[in-house]
N, C-alpha and C positions, 0 to 999 in steps of 0.2 A: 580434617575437613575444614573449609576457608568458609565463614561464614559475613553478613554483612548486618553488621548491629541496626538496630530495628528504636529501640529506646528501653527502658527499664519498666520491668512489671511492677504490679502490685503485691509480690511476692519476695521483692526487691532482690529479681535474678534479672539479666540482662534478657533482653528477646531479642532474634537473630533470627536471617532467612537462612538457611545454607545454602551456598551456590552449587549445590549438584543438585539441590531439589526447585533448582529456580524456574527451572524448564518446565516445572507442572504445574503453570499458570498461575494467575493471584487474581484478586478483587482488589480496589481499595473506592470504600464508597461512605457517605457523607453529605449531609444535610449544607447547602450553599455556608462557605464563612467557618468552616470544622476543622477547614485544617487539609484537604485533600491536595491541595498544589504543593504546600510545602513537605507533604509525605514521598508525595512523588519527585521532587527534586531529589530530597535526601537520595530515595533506592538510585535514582539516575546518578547521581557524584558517584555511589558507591561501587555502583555495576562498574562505571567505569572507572574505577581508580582498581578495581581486579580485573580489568584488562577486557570487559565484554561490553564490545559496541549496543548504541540503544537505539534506536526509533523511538518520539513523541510527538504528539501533535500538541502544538501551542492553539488552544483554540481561545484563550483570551487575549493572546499577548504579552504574555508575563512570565512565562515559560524561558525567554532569550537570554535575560538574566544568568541563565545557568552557565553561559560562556565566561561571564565575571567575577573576580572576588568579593564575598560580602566585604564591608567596609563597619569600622564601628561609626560615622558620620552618619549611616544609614537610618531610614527609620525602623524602630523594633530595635537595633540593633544590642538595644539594654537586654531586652525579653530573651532574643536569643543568645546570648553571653552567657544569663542566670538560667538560663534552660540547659545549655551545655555543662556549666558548674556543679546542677544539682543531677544532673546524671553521669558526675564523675567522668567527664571527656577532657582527661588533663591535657590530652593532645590537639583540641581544639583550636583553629586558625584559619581567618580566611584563605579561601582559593580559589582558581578557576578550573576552567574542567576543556578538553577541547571538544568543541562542537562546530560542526558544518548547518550549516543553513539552509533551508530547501522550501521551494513555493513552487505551487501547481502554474501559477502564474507568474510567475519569474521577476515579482517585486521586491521580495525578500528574503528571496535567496536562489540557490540556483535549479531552474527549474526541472518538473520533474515530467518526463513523457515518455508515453507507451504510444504501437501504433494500435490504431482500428483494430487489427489483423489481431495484435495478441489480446488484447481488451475481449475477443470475440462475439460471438449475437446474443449470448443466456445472458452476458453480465450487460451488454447493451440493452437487449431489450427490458431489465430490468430497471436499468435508469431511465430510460424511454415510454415505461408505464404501458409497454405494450401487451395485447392481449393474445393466446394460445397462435390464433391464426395469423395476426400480422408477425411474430414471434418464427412463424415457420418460413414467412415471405422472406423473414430477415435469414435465415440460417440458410433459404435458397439463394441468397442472393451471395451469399459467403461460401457457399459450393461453385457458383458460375465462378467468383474470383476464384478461386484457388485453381479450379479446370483450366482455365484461362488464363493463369502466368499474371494475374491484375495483383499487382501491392496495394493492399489497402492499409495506404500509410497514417492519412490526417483527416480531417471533417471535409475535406475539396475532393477525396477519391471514394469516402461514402455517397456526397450526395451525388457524383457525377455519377456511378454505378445505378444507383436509385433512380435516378431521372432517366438513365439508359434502359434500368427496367421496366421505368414505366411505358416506356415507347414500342419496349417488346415483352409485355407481358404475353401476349399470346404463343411466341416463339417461347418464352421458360416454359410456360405450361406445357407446352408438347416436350419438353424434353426432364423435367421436375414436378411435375404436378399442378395442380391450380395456386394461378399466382394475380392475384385478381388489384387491378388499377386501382383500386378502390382502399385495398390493402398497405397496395405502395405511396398511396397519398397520404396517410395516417400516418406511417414511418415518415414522411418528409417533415408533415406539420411537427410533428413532434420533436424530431432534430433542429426544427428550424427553431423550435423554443430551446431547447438544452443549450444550442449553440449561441443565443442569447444569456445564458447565464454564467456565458463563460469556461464553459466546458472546451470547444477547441485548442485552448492554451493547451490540456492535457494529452492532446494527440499529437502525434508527429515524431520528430526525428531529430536529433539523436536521442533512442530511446535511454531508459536506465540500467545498467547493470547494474544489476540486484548485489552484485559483490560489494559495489562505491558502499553498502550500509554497513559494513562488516569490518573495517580497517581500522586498525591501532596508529596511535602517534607514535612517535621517535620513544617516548616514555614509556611502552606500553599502556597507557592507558584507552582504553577504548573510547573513540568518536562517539560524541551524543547528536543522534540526529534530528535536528530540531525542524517540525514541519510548521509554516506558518498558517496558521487553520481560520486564525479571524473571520479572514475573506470568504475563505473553503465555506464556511460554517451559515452561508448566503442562500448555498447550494448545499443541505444538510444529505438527499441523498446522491448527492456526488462523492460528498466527503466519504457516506458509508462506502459507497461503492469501490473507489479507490483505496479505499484502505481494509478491502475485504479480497482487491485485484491483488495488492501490495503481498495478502498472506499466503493467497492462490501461487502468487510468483516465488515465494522465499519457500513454498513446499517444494512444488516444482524442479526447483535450482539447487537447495541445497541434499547431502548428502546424507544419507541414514548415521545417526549416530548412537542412539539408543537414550541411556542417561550419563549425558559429560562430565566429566568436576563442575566445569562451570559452560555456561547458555557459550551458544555461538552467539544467539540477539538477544534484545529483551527488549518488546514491542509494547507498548503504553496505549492502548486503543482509549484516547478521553474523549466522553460523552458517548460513552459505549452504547445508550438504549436506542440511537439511532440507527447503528446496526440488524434492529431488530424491529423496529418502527414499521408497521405495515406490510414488514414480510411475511409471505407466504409459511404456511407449514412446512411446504417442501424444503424449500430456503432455508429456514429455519434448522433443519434436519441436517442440511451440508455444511451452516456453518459451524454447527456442532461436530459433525464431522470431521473438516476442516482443521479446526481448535484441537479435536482429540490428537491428529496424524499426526500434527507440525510440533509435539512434543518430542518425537522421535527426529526429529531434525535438528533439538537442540534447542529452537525457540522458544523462550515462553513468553507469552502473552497476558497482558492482566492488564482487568477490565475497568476503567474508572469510570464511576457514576455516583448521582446523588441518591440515587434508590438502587437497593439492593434486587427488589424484586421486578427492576427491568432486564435482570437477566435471566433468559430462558429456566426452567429448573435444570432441562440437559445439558446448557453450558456451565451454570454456577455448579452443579455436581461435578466438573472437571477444577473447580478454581481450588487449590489446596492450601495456598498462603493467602489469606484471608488480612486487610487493616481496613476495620470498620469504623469510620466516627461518628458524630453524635447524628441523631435521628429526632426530628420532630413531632410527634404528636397532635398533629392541628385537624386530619380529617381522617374517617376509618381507612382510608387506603394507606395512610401513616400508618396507621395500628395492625393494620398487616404488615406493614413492611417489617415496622418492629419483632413481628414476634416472629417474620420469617427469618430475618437475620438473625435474633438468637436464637433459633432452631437449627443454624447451617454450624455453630459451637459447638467442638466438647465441651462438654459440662464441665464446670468447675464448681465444686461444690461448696467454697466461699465466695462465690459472685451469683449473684441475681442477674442474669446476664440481660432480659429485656427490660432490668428497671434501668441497669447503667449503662444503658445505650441511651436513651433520653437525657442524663446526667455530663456526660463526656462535656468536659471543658476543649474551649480550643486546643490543637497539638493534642490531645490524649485521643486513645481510641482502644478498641478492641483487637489485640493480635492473637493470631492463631498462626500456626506456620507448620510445614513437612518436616518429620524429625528423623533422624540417621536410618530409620526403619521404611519412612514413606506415611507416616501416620500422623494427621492431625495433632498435634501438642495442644494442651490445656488452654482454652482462651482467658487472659489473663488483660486487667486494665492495664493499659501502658501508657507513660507519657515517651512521645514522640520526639526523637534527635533533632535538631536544627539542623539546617545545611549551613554548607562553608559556603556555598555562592551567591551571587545578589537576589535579593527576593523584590522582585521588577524588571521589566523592559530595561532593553539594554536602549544606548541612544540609535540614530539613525548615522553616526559619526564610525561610532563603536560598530555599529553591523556593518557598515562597509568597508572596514580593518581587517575584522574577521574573517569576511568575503573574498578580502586580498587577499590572503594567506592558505586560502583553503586550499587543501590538494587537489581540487576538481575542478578549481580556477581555471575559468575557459574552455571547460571542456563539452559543459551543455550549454549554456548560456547565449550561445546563435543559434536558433531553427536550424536546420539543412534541409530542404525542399527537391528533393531528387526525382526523378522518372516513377512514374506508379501511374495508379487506375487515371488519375484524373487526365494525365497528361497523354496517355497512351487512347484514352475513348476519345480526347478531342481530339488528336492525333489520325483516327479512324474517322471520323468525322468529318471533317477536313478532306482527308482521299476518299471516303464514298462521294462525296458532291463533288470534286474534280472529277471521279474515274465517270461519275452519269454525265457530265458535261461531256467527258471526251469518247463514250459511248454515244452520244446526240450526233455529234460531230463527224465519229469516224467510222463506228460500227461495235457491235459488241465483238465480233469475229474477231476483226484487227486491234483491239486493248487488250485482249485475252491474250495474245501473244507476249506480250511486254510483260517485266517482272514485278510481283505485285510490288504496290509504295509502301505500306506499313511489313514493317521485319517482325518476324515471329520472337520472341523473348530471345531464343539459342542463335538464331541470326545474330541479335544486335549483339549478345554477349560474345559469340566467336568472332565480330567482326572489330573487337577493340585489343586483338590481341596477337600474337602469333596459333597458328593451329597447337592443340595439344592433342595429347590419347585422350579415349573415351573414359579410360580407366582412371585417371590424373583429374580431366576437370570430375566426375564424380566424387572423386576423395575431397576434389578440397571443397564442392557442397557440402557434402556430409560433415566435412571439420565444420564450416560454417555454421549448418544447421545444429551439431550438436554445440559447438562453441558456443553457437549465439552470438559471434563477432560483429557480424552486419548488423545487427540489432542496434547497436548502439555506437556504431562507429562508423557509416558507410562512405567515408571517403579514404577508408583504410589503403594501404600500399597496393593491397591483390587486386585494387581496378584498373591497376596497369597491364594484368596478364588477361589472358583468356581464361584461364582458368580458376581465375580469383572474380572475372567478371561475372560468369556463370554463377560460379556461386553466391554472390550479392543478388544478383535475381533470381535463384529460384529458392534461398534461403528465407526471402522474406514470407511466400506465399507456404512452403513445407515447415517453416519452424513455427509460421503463427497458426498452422493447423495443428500440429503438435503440440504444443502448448494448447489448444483450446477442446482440443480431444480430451486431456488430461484434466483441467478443469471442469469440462462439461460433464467429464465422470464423476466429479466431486460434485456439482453443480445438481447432479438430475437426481 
């Protein structure tokens, strides 16, 4: 069994995660300045030098580094040499590691977007601070799309639906329930703030396949996916939120696998308490949920924070690889955290486990880890491996090298602004005030004859192609829908047929209900 060295106990036996027990999550948490960024590098070189792609969010900056070799001109570079020496790493040497780059905002790397449609109204109205009933206006207003063939691709085709609904709330009501102006104004003001902080970057088109996280280099080594979080971190629940859409999507998409040798991902959620910041019970409940499912898909997820006890008790009872550093002592919410963290230990019965939690020198900390059986191993003081990569930002030279070379080079990095809600309600818009001019004019009798101006979805789509079978354009929706092709590529070759057109329009409105069906199950 391939395991990923950890650093040396106080027992003076190696400590090691195993990669088949990697999938059932970790902690790694830490009083600011203990050592938690360089712990996390280490596991990321290591995950991927055994070939299993990662996800992390850079929420300082200092994270990028991991795309370069340390250097001994470095600073530290003594500390970590004599840290490598006295844990016997005769193999020790800088390296780099490959990693792609990725911003929600597409500054620092290449950006990352979902549309409206898959995002859906639980996890919107959750960034939108909405309450039960404006919550419901929004879910009605995501049924009128989906009935109605409307792509709701970017922040232009929510709020033009929204302003559409507000002009006929009385017409939804008769046909959805009470949907009251008053409701839809609350949803505007609120987008019109989010969409101030930046959040439209993350809508729109070309969305992501969830597969870009998952790919090896030419070496097999697994891609480290580095999220630039600084910025994100402006917008603390966007950041949660995306990065809770992130795990909603990687359950979704990938495939049951039970427990692998080794993770398909291993996803680094830093400054985890955010996650859980002013969430609901409910919420609370499905990210737990959540967390439990997407072990069987291979992922494991582990949690990094400075307190132990900003993690739920029913998420931290899933985390089984445990690197605790040192804990301060300054106010009694300290002294809970203390004694909660060495209560989540086996016992080891030559370690006081909540005195040498306050003791840990930099680089050392508390391991605990899954053993061949699945069971907790003895938590043991350990001092902490050094990484081979730079420990610091990379330059602004160096990220745009990086950037060149990337495999995804060009492939998000333009918006695509295609036909959907917004352009299709001005579009209507538009021909109802011509059709009443030329009603003024000629008569309703004599317009009525003439063929209506706006085309039905199935119109425009069979009119960019030759005729096909009903049987033919349904298959290749369905491929679409279940591919998920259009999602993330919609100026694909099939917009030349009829039957590839179809399926880019009605895949967007059938795969983002699908998708949100499926989260909202998890979600409620």
């Amino acid at each position: 069994m391939s395991d990923i060295f950890l650093g040396l106990g106080g027992n003076g036996e190696n400590q090691s995660l195993a990669l088949s027990r990697a999938n059932r999550h970790g902690l790694i948490a830490g009083a600011t300045g203990t050592g938690k960024t360089v712990t996390l590098q280490g596991l990321a070189e290591s995950f991927s030098a055994q070939g299993v792609p990662v996800f992390v969010a850079d929420v300082k900056g200092d994270l990028s580094g991991i795309a370069m070799p340390g250097s001994a001109k470095f600073k530290h570079a003594d500390k970590l040499e004599a840290r490598a020496k006295e844990l016997g790493m005769e193999d020790y040497e800088y390296s780099d590691n490959p990693v792609i780059f990725w911003d929600l905002f597409g500054k620092q790397g290449h950006p990352i977007r979902t549309t409206i449609s898959e995002m859906g109204p639980l996890l919107l109205a959750r960034l939108l601070d909405l309450n039960d009933t404006q919550e419901g206006v929004l879910q009605i207003v995501f049924r009128h799309a989906d009935e109605n063939g409307l792509l709701l691709l970017d922040f232009g085709d929510l709020t033009s639906l929204l302003q559409w609904a507000n002009e006929n709330a009385k017409e939804l009501s008769g046909v959805y329930g009470n949907v009251s102006k008053q409701s839809v104004g609350a949803i505007q003001r609120q987008l019109l703030s989010f969409e101030s902080q930046g959040a439209d970057f993350f809508f729109g088109e070309p969305a992501l396949e969830i597969d870009d996280f998952l790919q090896v280099d030419d070496q097999g080594r697994g891609y480290i996916n580095v999220l630039a979080a600084d910025e994100l971190m402006r917008s603390p629940k966007l950041y949660a939120t995306f990065l809770l859409w992130l795990l909603a999507e990687l359950f979704e998409s990938l495939p049951e696998v039970g427990d692998p040798e080794k993770p398909t991902l291993v996803f680094f959620f830093d400054e985890a308490h955010l996650l859980f910041d002013d969430a609901p019970k409910a919420l609370q409940e499905k990210i737990e949920q959540v967390v439990r499912l997407i072990r069987s898909k291979g992922v494991g997820v582990y949690f990094v924070t400075q307190n132990p006890i900003d993690i739920p008790e029913e998420v931290a009872g899933q985390l089984g690889n445990r690197v605790q550093h040192a804990l301060r002592a300054f106010t009694k919410r300290d002294q809970r955290a203390i004694k909660a963290a060495a209560e989540t230990f086996r016992i080891n019965e030559d370690l006081d486990t909540e005195e040498v939690i306050t003791e840990l020198r930099v680089g050392e900390a508390l391991v605990s880890t899954l053993d061949d059986e699945g069971a907790p191993t003895v938590v043991q003081r350990t001092l902490i491996k050094p990484p081979r990569s730079r420990l610091g930002p990379v330059t602004a030279k160096e990220r745009a090298i990086i950037q060149s070379i990337s495999p995804f080079e060009g492939k998000y990095d333009e918006a695509v602004d295609r036909e959907s809600a917004e352009e299709v309600l001005a579009a209507k818009a538009a021909d109802a005030a011509e059709t009443a001019q030329e009603v003024e004019a000629q008569g309703e009798e004599e317009v009525r004859k003439r063929p209506r101006k706006t085309k039905s979805m199935w119109e425009k789509a069979m009119s960019r192609g030759a005729k096909v079978a009903a049987g033919s354009a349904a298959g290749a929706a369905a491929a679409a829908v279940l591919g998920k092709k259009s999602r993330a590529n919609p100026m694909r070759s099939g917009l030349t047929s009829a039957a590839g057109s179809i399926a880019t329009d009605l895949a967007g409105p059938l795969a983002g209900r699908f998708v949100r069906n499926l989260i909202g199950g998890l979600m409620r």
